[in-house]
N, CA, C and O atoms as a Maestro MAE file, in Angstrom:
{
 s_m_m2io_version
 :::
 2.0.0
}

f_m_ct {
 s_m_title
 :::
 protein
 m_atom[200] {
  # First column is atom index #
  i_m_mmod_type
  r_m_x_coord
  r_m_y_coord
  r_m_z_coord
  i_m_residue_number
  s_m_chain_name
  s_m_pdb_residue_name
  s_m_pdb_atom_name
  i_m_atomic_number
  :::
  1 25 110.637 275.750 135.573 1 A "UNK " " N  " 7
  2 3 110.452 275.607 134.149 1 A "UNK " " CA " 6
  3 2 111.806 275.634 133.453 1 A "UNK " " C  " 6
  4 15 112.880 276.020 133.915 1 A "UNK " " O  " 8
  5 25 111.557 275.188 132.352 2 A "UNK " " N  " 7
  6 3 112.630 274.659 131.410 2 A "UNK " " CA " 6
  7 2 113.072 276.328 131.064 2 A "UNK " " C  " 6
  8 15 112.171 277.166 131.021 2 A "UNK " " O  " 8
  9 25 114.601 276.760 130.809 3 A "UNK " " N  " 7
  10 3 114.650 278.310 129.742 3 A "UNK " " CA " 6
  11 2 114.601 277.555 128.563 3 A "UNK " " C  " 6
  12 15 114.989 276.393 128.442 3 A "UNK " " O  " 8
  13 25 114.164 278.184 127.800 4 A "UNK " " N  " 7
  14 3 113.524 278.281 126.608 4 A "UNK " " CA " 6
  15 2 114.361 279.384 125.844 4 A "UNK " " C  " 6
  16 15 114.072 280.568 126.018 4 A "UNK " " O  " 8
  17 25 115.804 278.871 124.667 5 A "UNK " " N  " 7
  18 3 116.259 279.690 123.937 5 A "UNK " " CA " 6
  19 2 115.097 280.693 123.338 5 A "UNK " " C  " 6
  20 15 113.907 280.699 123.654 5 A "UNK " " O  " 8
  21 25 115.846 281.639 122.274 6 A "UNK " " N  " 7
  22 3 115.290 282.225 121.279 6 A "UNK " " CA " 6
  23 2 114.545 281.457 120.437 6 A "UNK " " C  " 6
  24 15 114.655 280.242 120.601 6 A "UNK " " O  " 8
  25 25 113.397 282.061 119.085 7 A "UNK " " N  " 7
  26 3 113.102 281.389 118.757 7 A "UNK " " CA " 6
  27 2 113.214 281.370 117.023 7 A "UNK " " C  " 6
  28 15 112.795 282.327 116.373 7 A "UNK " " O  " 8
  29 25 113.613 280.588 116.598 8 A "UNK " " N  " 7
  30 3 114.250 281.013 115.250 8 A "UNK " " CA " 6
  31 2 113.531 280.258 114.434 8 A "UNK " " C  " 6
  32 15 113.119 279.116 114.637 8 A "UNK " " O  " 8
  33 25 113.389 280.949 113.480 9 A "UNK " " N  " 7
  34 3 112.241 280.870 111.992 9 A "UNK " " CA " 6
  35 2 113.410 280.892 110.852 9 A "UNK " " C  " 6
  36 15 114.251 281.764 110.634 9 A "UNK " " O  " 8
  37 25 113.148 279.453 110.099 10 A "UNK " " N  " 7
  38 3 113.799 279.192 109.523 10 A "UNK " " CA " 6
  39 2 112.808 280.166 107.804 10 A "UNK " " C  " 6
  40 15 111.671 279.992 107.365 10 A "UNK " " O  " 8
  41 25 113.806 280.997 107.385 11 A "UNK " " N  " 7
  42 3 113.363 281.580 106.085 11 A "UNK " " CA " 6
  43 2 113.900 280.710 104.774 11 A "UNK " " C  " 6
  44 15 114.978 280.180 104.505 11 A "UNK " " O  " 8
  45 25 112.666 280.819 104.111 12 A "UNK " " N  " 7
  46 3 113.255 279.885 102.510 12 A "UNK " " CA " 6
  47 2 114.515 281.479 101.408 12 A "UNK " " C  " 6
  48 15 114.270 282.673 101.238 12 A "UNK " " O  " 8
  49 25 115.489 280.792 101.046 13 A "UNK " " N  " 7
  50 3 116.156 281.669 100.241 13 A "UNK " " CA " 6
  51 2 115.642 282.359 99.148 13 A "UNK " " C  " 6
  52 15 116.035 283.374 98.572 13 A "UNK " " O  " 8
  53 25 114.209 281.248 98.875 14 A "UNK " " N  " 7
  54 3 114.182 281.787 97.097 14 A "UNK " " CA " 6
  55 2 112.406 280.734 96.961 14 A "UNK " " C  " 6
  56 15 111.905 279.771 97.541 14 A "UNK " " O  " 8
  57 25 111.952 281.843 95.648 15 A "UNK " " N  " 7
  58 3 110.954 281.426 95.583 15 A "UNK " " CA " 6
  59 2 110.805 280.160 94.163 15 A "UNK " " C  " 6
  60 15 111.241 280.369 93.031 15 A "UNK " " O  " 8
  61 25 110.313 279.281 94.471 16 A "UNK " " N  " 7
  62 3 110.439 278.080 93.174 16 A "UNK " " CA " 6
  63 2 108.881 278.009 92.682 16 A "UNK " " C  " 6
  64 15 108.083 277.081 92.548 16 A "UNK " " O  " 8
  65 25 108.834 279.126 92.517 17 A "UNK " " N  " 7
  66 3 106.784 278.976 91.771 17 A "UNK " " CA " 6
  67 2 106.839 278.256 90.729 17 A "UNK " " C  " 6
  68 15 105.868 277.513 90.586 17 A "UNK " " O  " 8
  69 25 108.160 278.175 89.422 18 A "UNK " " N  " 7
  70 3 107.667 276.927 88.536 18 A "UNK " " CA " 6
  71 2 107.381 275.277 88.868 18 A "UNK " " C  " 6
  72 15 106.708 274.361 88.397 18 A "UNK " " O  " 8
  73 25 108.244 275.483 89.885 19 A "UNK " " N  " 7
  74 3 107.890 273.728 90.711 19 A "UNK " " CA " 6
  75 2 106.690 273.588 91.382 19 A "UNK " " C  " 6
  76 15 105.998 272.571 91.424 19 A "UNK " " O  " 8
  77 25 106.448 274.787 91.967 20 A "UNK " " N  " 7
  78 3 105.035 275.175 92.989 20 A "UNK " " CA " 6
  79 2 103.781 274.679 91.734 20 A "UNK " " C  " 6
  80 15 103.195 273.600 91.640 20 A "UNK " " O  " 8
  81 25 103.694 275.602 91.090 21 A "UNK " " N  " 7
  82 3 102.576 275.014 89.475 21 A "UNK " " CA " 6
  83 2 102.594 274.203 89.041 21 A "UNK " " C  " 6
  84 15 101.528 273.681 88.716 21 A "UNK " " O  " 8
  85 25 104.159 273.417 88.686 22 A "UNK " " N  " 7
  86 3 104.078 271.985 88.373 22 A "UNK " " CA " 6
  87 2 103.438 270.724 88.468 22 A "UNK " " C  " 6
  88 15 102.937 269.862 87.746 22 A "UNK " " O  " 8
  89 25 103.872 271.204 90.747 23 A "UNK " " N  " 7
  90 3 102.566 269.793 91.057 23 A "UNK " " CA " 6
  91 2 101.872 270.320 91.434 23 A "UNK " " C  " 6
  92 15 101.450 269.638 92.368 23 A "UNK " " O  " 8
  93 25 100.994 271.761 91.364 24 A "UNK " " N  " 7
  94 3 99.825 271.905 91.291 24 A "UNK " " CA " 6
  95 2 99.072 271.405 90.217 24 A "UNK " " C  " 6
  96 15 97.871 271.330 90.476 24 A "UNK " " O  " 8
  97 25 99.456 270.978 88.906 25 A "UNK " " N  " 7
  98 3 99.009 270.945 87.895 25 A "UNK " " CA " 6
  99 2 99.018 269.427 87.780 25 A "UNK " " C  " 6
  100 15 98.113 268.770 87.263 25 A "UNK " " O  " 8
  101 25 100.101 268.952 88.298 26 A "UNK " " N  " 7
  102 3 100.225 267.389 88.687 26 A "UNK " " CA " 6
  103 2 98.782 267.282 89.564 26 A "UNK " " C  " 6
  104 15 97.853 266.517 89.305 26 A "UNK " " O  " 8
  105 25 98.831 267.995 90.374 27 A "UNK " " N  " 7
  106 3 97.789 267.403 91.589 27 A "UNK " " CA " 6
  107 2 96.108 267.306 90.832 27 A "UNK " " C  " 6
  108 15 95.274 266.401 90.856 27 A "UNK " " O  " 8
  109 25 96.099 268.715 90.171 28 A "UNK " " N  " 7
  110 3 94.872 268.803 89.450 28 A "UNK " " CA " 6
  111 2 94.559 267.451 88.226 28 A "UNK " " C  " 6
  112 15 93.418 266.990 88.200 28 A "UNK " " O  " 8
  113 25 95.177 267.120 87.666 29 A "UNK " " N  " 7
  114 3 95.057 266.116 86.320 29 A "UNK " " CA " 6
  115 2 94.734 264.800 87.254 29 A "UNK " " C  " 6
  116 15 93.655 264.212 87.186 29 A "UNK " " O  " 8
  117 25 95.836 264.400 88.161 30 A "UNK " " N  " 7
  118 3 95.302 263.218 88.891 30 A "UNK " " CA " 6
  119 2 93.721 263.280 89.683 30 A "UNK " " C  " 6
  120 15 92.805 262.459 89.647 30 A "UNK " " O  " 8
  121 25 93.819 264.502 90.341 31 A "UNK " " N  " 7
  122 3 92.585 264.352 90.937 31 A "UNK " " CA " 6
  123 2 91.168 264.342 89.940 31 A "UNK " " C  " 6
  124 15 90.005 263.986 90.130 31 A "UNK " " O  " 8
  125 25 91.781 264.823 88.992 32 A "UNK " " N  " 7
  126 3 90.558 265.175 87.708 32 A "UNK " " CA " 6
  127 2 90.370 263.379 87.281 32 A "UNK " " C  " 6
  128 15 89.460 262.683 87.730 32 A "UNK " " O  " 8
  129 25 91.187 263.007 86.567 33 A "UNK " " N  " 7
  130 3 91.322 261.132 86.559 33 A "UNK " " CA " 6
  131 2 90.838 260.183 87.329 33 A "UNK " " C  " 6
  132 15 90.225 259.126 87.179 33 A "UNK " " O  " 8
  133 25 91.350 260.943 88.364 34 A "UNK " " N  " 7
  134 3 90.817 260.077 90.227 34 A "UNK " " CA " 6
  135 2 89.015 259.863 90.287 34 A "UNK " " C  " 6
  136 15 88.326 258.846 90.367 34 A "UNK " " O  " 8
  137 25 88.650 261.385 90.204 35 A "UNK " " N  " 7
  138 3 87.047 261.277 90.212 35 A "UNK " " CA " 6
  139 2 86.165 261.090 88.876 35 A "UNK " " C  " 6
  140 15 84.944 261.164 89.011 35 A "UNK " " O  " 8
  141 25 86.711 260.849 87.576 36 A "UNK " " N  " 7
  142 3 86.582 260.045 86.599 36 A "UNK " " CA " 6
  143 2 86.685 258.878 86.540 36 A "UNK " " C  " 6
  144 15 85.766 258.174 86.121 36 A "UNK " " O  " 8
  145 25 87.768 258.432 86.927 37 A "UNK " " N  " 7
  146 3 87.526 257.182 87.175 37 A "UNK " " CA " 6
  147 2 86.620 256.234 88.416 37 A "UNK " " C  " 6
  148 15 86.071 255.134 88.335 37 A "UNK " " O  " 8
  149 25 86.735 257.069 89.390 38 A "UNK " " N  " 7
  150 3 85.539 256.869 90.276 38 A "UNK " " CA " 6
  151 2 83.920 256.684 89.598 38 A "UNK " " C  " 6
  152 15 83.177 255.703 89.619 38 A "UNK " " O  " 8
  153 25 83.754 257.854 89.086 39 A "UNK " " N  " 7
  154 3 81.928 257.699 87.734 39 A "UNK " " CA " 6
  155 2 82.190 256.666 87.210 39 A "UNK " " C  " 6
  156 15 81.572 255.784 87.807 39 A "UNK " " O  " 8
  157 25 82.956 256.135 86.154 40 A "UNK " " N  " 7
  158 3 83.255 254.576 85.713 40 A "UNK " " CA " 6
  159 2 82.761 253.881 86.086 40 A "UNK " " C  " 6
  160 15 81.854 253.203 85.603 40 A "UNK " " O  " 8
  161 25 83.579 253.853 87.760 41 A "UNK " " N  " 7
  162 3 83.054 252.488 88.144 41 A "UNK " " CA " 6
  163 2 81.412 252.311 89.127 41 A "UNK " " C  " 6
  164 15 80.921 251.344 89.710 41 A "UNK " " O  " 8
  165 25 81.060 253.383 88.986 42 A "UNK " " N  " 7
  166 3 79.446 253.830 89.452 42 A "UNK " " CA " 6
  167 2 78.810 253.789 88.322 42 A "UNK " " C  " 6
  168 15 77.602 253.561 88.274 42 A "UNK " " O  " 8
  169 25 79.323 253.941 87.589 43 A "UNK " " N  " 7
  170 3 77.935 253.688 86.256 43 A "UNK " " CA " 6
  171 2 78.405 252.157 86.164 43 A "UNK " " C  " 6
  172 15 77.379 251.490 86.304 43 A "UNK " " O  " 8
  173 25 79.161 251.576 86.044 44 A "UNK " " N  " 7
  174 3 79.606 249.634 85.754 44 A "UNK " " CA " 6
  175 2 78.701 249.545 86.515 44 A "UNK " " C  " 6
  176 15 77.558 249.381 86.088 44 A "UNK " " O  " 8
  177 25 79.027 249.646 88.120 45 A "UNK " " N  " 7
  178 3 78.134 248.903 89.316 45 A "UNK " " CA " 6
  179 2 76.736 248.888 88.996 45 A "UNK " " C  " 6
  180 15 76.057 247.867 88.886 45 A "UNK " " O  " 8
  181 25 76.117 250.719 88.771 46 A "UNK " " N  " 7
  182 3 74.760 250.230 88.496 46 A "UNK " " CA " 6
  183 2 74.752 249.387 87.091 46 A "UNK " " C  " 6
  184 15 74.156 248.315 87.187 46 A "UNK " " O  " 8
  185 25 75.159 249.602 86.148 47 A "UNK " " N  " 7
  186 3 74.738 248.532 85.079 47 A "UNK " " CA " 6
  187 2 74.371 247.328 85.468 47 A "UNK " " C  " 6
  188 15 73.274 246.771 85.446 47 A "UNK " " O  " 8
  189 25 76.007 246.795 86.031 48 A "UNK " " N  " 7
  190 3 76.001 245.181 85.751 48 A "UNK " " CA " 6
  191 2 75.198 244.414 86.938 48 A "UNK " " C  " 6
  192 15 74.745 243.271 86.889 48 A "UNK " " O  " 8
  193 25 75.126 245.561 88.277 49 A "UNK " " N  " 7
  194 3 74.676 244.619 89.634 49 A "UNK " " CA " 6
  195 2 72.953 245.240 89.881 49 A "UNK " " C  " 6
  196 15 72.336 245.131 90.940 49 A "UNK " " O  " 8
  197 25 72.555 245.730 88.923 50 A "UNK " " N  " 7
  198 3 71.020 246.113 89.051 50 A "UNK " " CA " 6
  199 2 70.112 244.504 88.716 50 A "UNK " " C  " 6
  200 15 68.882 244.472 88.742 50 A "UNK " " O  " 8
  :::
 }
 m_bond[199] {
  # First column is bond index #
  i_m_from
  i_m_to
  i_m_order
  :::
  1 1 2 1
  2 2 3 1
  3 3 4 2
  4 3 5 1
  5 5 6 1
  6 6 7 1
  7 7 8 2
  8 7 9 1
  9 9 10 1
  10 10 11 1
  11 11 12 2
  12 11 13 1
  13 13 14 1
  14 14 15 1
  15 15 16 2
  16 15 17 1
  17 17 18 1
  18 18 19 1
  19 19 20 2
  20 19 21 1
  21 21 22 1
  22 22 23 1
  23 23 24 2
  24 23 25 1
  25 25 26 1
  26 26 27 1
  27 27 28 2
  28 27 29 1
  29 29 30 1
  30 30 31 1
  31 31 32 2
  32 31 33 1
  33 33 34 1
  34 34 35 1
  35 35 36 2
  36 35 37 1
  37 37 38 1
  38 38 39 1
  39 39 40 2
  40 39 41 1
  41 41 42 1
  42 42 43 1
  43 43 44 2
  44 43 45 1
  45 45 46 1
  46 46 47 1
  47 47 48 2
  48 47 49 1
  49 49 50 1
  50 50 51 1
  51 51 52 2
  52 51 53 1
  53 53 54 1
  54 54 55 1
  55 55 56 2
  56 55 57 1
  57 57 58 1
  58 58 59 1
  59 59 60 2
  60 59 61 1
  61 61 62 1
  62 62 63 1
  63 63 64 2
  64 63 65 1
  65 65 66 1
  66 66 67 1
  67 67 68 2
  68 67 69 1
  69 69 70 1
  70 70 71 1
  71 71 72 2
  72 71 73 1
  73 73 74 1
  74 74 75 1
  75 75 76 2
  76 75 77 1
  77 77 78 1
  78 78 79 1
  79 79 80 2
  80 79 81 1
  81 81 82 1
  82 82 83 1
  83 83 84 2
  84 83 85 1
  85 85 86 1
  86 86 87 1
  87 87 88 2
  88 87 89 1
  89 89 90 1
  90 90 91 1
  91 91 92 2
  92 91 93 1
  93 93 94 1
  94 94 95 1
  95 95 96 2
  96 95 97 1
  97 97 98 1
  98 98 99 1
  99 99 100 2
  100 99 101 1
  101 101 102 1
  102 102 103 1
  103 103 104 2
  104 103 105 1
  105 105 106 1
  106 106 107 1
  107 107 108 2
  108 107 109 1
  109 109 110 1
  110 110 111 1
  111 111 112 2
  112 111 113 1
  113 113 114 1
  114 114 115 1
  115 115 116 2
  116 115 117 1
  117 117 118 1
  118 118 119 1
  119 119 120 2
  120 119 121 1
  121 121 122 1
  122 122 123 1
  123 123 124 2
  124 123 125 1
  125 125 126 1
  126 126 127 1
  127 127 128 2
  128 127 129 1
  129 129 130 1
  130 130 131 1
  131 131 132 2
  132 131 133 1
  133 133 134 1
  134 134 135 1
  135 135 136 2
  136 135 137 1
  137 137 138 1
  138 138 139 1
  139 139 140 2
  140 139 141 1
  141 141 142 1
  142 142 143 1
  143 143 144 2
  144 143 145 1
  145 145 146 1
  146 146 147 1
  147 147 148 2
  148 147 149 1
  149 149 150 1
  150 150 151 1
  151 151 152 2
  152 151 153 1
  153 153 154 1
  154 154 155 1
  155 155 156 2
  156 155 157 1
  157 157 158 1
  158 158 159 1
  159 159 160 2
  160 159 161 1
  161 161 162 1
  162 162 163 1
  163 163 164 2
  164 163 165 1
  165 165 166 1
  166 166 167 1
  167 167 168 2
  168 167 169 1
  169 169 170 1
  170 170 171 1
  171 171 172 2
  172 171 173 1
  173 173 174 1
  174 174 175 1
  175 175 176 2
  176 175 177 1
  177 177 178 1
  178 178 179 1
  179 179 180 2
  180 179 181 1
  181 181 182 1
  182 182 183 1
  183 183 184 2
  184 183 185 1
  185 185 186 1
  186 186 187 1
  187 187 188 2
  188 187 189 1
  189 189 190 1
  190 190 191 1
  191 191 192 2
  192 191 193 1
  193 193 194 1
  194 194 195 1
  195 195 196 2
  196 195 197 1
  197 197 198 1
  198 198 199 1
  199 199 200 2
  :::
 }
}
């Protein structure tokens, strides 16, 4: 078998929670839009192709 150094864990310096919330908040609005706009086009379909 291969030796196999140590095993090293790379640690972050510092915590960036305002960026962390940012695109959490990014992620939430799109996904909120995303499945709105999804109903849109499910209520069009049934309208126009019934």
């Amino acid at each position: 078998m291969a030796d196999h150094g140590t095993v090293e864990y790379a640690t972050a310096s510092g915590n960036d929670y305002p960026a962390h919330e940012a695109m959490y908040e990014t992620f939430l609005k799109i996904t909120k839009w995303g499945v709105a706009l999804v109903v849109i086009i499910l209520i069009l379909m049934a309208y126009f192709l019934v």
